[in-house]
C-alpha positions as CSV (number, residue, x, y, z in Angstrom):
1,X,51.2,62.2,38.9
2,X,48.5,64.6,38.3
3,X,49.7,67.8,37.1
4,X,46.4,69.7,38.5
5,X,45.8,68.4,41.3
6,X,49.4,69.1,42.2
7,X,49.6,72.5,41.4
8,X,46.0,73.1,42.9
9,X,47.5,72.5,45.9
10,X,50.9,73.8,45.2
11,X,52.1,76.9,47.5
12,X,53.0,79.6,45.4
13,X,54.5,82.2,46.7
14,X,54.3,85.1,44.6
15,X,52.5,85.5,41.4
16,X,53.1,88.9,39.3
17,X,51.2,87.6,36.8
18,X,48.6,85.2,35.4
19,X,51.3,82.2,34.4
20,X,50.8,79.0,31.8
21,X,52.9,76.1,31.6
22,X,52.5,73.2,28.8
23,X,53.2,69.6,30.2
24,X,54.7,67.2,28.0
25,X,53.8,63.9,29.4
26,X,53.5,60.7,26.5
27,X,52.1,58.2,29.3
28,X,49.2,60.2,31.0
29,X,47.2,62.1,28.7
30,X,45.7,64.0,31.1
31,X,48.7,65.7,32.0
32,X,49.7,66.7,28.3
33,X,48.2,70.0,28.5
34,X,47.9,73.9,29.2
35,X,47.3,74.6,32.8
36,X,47.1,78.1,33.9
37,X,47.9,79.5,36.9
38,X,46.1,82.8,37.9
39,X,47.2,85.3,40.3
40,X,44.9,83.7,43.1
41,X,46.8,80.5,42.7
42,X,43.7,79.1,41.0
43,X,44.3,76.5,38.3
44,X,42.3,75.2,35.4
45,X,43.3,73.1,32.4
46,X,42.9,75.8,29.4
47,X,43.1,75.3,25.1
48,X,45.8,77.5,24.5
49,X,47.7,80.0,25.8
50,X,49.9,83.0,24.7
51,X,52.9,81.8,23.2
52,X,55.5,84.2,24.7
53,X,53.9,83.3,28.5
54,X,54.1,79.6,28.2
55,X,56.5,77.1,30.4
56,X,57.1,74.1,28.4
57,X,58.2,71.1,30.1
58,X,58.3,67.7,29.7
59,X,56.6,65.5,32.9
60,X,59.9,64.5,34.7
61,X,61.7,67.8,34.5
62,X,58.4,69.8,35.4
63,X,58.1,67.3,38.5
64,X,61.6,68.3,40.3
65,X,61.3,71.7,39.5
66,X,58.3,72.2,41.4
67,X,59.3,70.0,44.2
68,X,62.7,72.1,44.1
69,X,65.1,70.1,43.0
70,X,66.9,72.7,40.7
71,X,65.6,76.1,40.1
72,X,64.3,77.6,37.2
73,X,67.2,78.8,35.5
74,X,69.1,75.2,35.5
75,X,66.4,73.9,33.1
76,X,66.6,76.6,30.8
77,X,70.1,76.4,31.0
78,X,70.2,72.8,29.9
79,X,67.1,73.1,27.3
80,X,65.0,71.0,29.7
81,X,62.3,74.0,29.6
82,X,61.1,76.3,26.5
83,X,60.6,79.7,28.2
84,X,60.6,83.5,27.6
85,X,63.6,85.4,28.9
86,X,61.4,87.8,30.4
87,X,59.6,85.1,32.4
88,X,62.3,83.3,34.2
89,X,62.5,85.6,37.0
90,X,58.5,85.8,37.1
91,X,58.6,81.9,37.6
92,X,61.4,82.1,40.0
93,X,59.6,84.8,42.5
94,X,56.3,82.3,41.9
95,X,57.9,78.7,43.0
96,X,58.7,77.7,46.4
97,X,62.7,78.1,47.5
98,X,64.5,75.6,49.2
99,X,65.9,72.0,49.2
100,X,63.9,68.7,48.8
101,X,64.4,66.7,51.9
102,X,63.6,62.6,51.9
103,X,62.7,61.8,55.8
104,X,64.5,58.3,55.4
105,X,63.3,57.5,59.6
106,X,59.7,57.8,59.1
């Protein structure tokens, strides 16, 4: 996995606001970063970022959100992301809604 050039190409579907999210990821250094996500969908790997605007996820748990596995909110719930009250719903409007599908036929 490559947490930039994933969410480079990610569809977002509404961004409010300039968002950051720190990967947690122990076997590929390059994804144990900052990345921030601007309000063009642009991303860049950055230093730092605000502390009370920062998604923190470890690699696995970052990975099914994004592809939709559970939403937002289940992964606060269960302390399997580090985020700001305020910026759950921000993240919610932002990520793509839906189901994952597997096309087992292909």
């Amino acid at each position: 996995v490559d947490v930039e050039a994933f969410l480079k190409l990610y569809p977002f579907v509404e961004l409010e606001e300039t968002l950051y999210v720190k990967v947690n990821d122990s076997q590929a250094e390059w994804n144990d970063a900052f990345f921030q996500i601007d309000l063009d969908g642009s991303v860049e790997k950055v230093l730092d970022a605000p502390g009370d605007k920062i998604l923190e996820m470890d690699i696995g748990a970052f990975s099914t959100l994004m592809v939709g596995f559970h939403g937002i909110d289940w992964y606060e719930r269960n302390g399997q992301a580090k985020v700001a009250p305020l910026l759950v719903p921000v993240w919610r409007k932002a990520l793509a809604a839906g189901y994952p599908s597997i096309n087992e036929n292909f």
